[in-house]
C-alpha positions in Angstrom: 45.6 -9.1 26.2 43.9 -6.2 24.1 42.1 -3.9 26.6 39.0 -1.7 25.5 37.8 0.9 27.6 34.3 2.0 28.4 34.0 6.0 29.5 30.6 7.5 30.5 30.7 11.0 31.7 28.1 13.0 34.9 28.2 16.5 34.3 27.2 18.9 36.6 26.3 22.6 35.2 25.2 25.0 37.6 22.8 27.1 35.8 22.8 30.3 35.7 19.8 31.6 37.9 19.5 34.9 40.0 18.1 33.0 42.4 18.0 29.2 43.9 16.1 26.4 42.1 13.8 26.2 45.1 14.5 29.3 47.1 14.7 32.8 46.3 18.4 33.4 48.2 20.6 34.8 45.6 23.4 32.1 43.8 26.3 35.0 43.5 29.6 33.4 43.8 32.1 34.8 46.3 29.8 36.1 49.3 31.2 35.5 52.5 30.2 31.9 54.1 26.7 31.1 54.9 25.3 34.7 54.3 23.6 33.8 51.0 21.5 30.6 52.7 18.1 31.4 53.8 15.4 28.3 56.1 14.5 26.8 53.0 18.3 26.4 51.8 18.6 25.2 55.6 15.8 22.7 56.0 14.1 24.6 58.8 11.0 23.1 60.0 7.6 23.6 58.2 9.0 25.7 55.3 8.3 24.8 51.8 9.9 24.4 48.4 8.8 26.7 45.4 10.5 25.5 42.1 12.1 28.1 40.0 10.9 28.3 36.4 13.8 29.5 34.8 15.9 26.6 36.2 13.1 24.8 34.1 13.6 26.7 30.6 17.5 26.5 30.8 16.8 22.2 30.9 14.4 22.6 28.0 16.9 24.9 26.2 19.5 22.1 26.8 17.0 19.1 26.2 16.4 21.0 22.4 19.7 21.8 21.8 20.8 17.7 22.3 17.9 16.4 20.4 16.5 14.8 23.8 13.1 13.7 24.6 11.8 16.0 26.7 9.4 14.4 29.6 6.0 15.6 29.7 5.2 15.2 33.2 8.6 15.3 35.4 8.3 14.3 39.2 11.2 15.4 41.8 12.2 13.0 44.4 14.2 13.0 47.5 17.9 11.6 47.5 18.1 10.7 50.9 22.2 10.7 52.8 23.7 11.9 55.6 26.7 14.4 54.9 27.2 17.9 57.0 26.7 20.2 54.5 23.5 18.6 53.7 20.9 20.2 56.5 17.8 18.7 55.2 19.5 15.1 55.0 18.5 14.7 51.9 18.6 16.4 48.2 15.9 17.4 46.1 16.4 15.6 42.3 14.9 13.5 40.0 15.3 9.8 39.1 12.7 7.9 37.6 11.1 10.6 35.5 13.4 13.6 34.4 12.8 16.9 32.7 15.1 15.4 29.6 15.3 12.1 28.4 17.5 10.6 25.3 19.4 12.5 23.6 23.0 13.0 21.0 25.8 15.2 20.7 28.7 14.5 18.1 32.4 15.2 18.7 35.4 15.9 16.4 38.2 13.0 16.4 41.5 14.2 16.3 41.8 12.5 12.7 38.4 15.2 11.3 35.6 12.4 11.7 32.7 12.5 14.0 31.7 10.4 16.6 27.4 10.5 18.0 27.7 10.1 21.9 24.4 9.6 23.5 22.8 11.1 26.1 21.1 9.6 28.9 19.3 12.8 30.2 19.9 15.7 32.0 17.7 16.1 35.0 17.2 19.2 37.6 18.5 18.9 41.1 19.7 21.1 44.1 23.2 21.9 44.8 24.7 20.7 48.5 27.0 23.1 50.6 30.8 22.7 50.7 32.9 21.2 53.5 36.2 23.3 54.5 38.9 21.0 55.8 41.7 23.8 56.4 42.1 26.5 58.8 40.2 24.6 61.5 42.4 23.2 63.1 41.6 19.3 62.9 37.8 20.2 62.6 35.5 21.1 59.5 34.0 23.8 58.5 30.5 24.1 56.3 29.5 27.1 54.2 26.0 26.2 53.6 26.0 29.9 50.4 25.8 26.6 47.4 23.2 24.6 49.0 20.3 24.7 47.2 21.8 26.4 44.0 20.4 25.0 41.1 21.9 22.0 39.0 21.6 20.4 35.7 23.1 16.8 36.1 24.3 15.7 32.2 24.2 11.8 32.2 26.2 10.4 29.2 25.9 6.7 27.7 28.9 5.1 28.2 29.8 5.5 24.6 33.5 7.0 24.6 36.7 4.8 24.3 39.5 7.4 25.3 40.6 9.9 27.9 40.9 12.3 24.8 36.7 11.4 23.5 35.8 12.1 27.0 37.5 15.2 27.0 36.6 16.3 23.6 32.9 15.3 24.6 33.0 17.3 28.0 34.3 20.5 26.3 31.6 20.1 23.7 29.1 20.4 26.7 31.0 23.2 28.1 30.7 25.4 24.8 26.7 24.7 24.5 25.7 25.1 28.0 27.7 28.6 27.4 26.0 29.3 23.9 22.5 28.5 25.5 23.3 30.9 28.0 22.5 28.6 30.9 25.9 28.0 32.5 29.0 30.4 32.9 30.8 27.5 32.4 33.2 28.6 35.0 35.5 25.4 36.5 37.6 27.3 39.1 34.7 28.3 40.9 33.0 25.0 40.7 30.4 25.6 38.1 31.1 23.2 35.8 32.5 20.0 36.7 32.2 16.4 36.0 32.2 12.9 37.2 33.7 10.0 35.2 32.9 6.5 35.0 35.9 4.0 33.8 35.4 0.5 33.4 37.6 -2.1 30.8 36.9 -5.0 29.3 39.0 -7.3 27.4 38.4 -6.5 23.5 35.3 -7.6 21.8 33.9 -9.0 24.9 30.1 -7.7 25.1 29.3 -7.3 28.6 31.1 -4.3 30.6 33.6 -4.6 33.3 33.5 -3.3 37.0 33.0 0.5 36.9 34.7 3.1 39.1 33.8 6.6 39.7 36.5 9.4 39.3 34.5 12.1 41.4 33.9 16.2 41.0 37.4 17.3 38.5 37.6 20.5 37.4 39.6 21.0 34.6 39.8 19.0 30.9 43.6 18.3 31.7 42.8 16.5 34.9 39.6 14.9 33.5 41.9 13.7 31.3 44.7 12.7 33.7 42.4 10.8 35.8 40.6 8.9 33.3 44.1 7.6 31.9 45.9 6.9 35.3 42.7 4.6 36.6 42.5 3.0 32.9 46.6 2.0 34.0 45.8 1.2 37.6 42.6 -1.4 36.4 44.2 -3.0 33.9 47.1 -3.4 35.9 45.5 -4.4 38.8 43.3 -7.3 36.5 46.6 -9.0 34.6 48.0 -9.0 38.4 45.2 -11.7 38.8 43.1 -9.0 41.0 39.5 -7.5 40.5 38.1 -4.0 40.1 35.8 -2.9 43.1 33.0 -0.8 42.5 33.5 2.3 44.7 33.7 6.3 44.3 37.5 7.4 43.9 39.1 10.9 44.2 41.9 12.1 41.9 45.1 13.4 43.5 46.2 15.9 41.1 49.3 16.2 42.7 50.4 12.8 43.0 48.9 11.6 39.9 47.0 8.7 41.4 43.4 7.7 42.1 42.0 6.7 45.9 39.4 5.0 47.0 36.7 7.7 48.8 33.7 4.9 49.5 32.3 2.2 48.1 29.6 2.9 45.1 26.2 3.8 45.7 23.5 2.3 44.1 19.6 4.4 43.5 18.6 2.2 46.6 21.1 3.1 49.0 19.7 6.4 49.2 16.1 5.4 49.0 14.7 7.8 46.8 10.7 8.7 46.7 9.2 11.1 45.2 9.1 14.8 47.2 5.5 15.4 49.0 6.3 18.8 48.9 6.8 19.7 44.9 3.9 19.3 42.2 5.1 17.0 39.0 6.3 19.3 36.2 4.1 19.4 33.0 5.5 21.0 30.2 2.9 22.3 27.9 3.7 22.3 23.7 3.2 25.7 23.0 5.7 26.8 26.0 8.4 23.8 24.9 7.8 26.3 21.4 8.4 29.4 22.4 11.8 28.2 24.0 12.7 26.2 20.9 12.3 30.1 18.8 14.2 31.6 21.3 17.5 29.3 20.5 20.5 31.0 19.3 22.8 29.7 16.5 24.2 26.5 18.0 28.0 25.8 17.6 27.7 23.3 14.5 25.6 25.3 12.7 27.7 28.3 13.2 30.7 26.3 12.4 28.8 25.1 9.4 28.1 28.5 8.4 31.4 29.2 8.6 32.5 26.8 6.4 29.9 27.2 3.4 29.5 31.0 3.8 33.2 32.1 4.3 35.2 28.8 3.0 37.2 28.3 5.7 38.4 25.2 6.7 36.3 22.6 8.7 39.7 23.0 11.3 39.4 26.8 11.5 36.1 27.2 11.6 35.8 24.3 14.6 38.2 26.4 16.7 36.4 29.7 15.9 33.4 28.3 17.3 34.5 26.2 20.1 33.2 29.2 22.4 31.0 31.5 21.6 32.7 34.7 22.8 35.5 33.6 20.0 33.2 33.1 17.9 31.1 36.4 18.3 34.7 38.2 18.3 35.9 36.7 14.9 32.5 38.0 13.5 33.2 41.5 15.1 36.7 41.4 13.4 34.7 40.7 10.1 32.6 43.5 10.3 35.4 46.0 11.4 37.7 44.5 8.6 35.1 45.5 5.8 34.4 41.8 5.4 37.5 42.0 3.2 39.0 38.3 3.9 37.6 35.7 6.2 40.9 33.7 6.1 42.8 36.3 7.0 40.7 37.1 10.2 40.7 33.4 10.9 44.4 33.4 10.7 45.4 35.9 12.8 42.8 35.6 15.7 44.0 31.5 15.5 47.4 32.1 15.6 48.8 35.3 16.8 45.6 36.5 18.9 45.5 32.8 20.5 49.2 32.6 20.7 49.5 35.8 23.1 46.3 35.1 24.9 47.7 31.4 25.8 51.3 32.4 26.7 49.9 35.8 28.8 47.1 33.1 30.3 44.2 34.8 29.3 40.7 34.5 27.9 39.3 35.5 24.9 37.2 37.9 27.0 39.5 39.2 28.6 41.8 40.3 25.6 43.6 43.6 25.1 43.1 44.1 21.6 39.3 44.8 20.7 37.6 43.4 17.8 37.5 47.1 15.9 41.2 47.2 16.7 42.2 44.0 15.0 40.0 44.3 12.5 41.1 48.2 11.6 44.5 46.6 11.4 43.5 44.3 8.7 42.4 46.8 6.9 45.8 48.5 6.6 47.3 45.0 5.8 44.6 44.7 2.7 45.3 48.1 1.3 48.8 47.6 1.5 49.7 50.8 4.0 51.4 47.9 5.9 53.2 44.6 5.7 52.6 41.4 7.2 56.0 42.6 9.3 54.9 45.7 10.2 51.5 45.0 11.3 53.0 42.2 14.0 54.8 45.2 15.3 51.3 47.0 15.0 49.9 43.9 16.8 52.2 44.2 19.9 51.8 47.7 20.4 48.4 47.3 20.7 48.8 44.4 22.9 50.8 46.7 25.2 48.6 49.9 25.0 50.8 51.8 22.9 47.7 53.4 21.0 44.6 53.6 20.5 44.5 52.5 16.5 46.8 50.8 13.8 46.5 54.3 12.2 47.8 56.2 15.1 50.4 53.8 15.6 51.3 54.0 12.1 51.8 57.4 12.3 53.7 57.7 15.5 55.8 55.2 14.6 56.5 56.0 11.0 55.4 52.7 9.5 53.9 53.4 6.5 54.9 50.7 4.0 56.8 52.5 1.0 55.2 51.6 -2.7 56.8 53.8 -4.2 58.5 51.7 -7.4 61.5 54.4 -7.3 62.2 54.4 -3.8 62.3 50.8 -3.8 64.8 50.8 -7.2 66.9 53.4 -5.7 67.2 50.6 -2.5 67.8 47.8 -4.5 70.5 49.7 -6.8 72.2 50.0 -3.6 72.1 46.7 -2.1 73.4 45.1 -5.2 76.4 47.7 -5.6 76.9 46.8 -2.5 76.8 42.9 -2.8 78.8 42.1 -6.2 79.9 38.8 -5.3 76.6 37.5 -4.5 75.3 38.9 -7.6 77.7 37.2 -9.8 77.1 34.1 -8.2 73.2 34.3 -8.8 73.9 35.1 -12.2 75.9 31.7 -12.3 73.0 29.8 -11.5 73.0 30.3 -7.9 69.3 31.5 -7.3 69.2 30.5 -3.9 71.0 33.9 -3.3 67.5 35.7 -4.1 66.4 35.5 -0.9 69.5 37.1 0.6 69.2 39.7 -1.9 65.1 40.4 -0.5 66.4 40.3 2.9 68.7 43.2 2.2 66.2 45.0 0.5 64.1 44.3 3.5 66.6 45.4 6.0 67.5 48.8 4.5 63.9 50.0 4.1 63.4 49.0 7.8 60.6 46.3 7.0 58.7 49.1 5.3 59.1 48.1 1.5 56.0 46.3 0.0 57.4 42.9 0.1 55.4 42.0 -3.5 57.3 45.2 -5.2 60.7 44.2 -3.7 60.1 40.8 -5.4 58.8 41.9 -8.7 61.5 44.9 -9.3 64.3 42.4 -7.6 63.7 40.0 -10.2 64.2 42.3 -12.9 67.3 44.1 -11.7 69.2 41.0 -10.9 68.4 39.4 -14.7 70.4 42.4 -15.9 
């Protein structure tokens, strides 16, 4: 049997307040446990919620950006369970009415087409604490610092067929939430993470199968992982003549398998009800405006930019803007290359920038080479004071913090790129005294030998010859 699968992702983005969406206790990451948790955090007695307005701007910002509805007249409601490092015993959120409604993002396909997922909404809640099951010796420790930071739940429609749309989708969140500014998008430290809901269904069969939810993963390889190891362990489990249980299940990264955590809630089970304590939200036009003129360039329309304005490639320019700190350093490299060649800039920042970044682990932000640097190296590719050879050299140096410049480097190291037509003559006189054999042989026909001849060339100027000349003055010389 033909198996479809039906993938709709929850993600969680913690947004990127001073303070907490109904508190003012700071959200800094890192502080030591439960110091950054003040009574209304902790669900003392006869304290009130106040609801932070910038936690309400960064949803608007998102609900624009996604083409959503955006609900005039939002109500919070209380999410009622029982878990420790809950202290109220239940969580502020919304459910029937949320701050965004429908909405659309589209993805790139690994073969170039586009794909619309829809949104379901995004909608503001509160953050719970964290449980600590080690160094307690059989118990449980709570740190209580996250409760109450403030969180914008993405709900998807279950509109992706693959582990690799899902994860193309997610990382398309990822890059906006970072582009609006609302997010630091930061997975190790929890905040941005996702839930994933899996179902299949025989192919072309309407109605949806039995859904599972793969809970809180934090990185695109495991989201990936997971999705793909409970498609397996479904479909498996449905040709053995067995049947897929609704229920939460936790991915074990390390083993490569999905458990059952509980069985799945339903809105009911926590009996939600509207919060006595918070006024509905009305959003009023002229301030859903003034957020929608404060929007930066969005990623496609920067990517399109890219394309029309500086021809590159729909490819390139997807990966220049897939975060915005790449994208902001590729138009830094621009400026400090004169604005000579956008191709050129998109070259080397895709492959040799991104090369040494991904093999040294880093981020784009946390790159050795500066913008001006790169781009000042550029400059001496363009005007020929360097090779293509000589400035990867040039590159690595800088990479290592051998100077400050490609000039200083240049000059240090004595790697000025010789253009002088009679230096290079004298060179190539040389190398085909040297090499009379060969050059019998490529007179017989055997022009292969032309690149040994360059090569030579090459060698005995060091890399520094202009590789053009050599060709050009080559040519002639060996024709007699």
């Amino acid at each position: 049997m033909e198996w479809e699968v039906v993938i709709g992702l929850e993600i969680h983005a913690q947004l990127a307040t001073k303070s907490k969406i109904f508190s003012g206790a700071p959200t800094a990451y890192g502080a030591e446990p439960n110091t950054q948790a003040c009574v209304v955090d902790l669900g003392f007695p006869g304290v009130l919620p106040v609801l932070n307005k910038e936690a309400v701007t960064m949803a608007i910002k998102f609900g624009l950006a996604v083409d959503a509805e955006l609900t005039q007249r939002s109500v919070f409601a209380r999410k009622n369970y029982f878990y420790p490092d809950l202290p109220k015993g239940y969580q502020i959120s919304q459910l029937d009415l949320p701050i965004v409604g429908k909405g659309h993002l589209s993805i790139e396909l690994d073969d170039g087409s586009e794909k619309v997922i829809g949104i379901t909404r995004a909608h503001l809640e509160e953050d719970a604490g964290k449980s600590m099951h080690g160094d307690f010796h059989g118990q449980t420790g709570v740190d209580l610092n996250r409760a109450g930071t403030p969180l914008l739940e993405i709900v998807s429609e279950p509109d992706m067929r693959s582990a690799k749309e899902a994860v193309a989708y997610m990382k398309k969140i990822h890059s906006l939430v970072q582009y609006l500014e609302i997010c630091d998008g930061n997975m190790q430290e929890g905040s941005f993470r996702c839930d994933s809901n899996v179902s299949v269904r025989p192919k072309g069969q309407k109605e949806y199968g039995t859904r599972t939810e793969l809970k809180n993963i934090n990185s695109f390889r495991n989201v990936e992982r997971a999705i793909n190891i409970e498609i397996e362990r479904q479909i498996e489990l449905i040709e053995d003549g067995g049947t897929v249980v609704q229920e939460t299940r936790l991915y074990d990264a390390d083993n490569n398998v999905t458990r059952s955590m509980r069985s799945k809630e339903e809105a009911n089970d926590y009996r939600y009800f509207p919060d006595p304590d918070l006024l509905p939200v009305v959003l009023e036009p002229e301030l859903i405006e003034e957020i929608r003129a404060s929007l930066p360039e969005l990623p496609n329309a920067k990517r399109d930019r890219f394309v029309s304005d500086m021809s590159l490639s729909l490819y390139d320019a997807s990966v220049l803007t897939s975060s915005r700190e790449l994208a902001n350093y590729f138009e830094a490299v621009l400026v400090a290359s004169n604005n000579q060649d956008p191709k050129q800039c998109a070259n080397w920042i895709i492959t040799q920038l991104s090369g040494a970044l991904n093999k040294a682990g880093l981020d784009i932000t946390e790159t050795p080479i500066s913008a001006e640097q790169l781009g000042g190296l550029l400059v001496r590719i363009s005007d020929n004071t360097i090779s293509g050879k000589i400035a990867k050299q040039i590159f690595d140096a800088l990479w290592n913090g051998e100077g400050d410049d490609t000039d200083s480097i240049i000059e240090a190291k004595g790697l000025k790129q010789v253009t002088d037509s009679a230096a290079i003559e004298t060179l190539i006189d040389e190398v085909i005294a040297n090499n009379q054999a060969q050059l019998e042989q490529y007179r017989a026909g055997k022009e292969q030998l032309f690149g040994f001849f360059v090569g030579q060339v090459m060698k005995m100027s060091k890399g520094k010859a202009n590789p053009a000349q050599v060709n050009e003055l080559l040519k002639a010389k060996l024709a007699g």
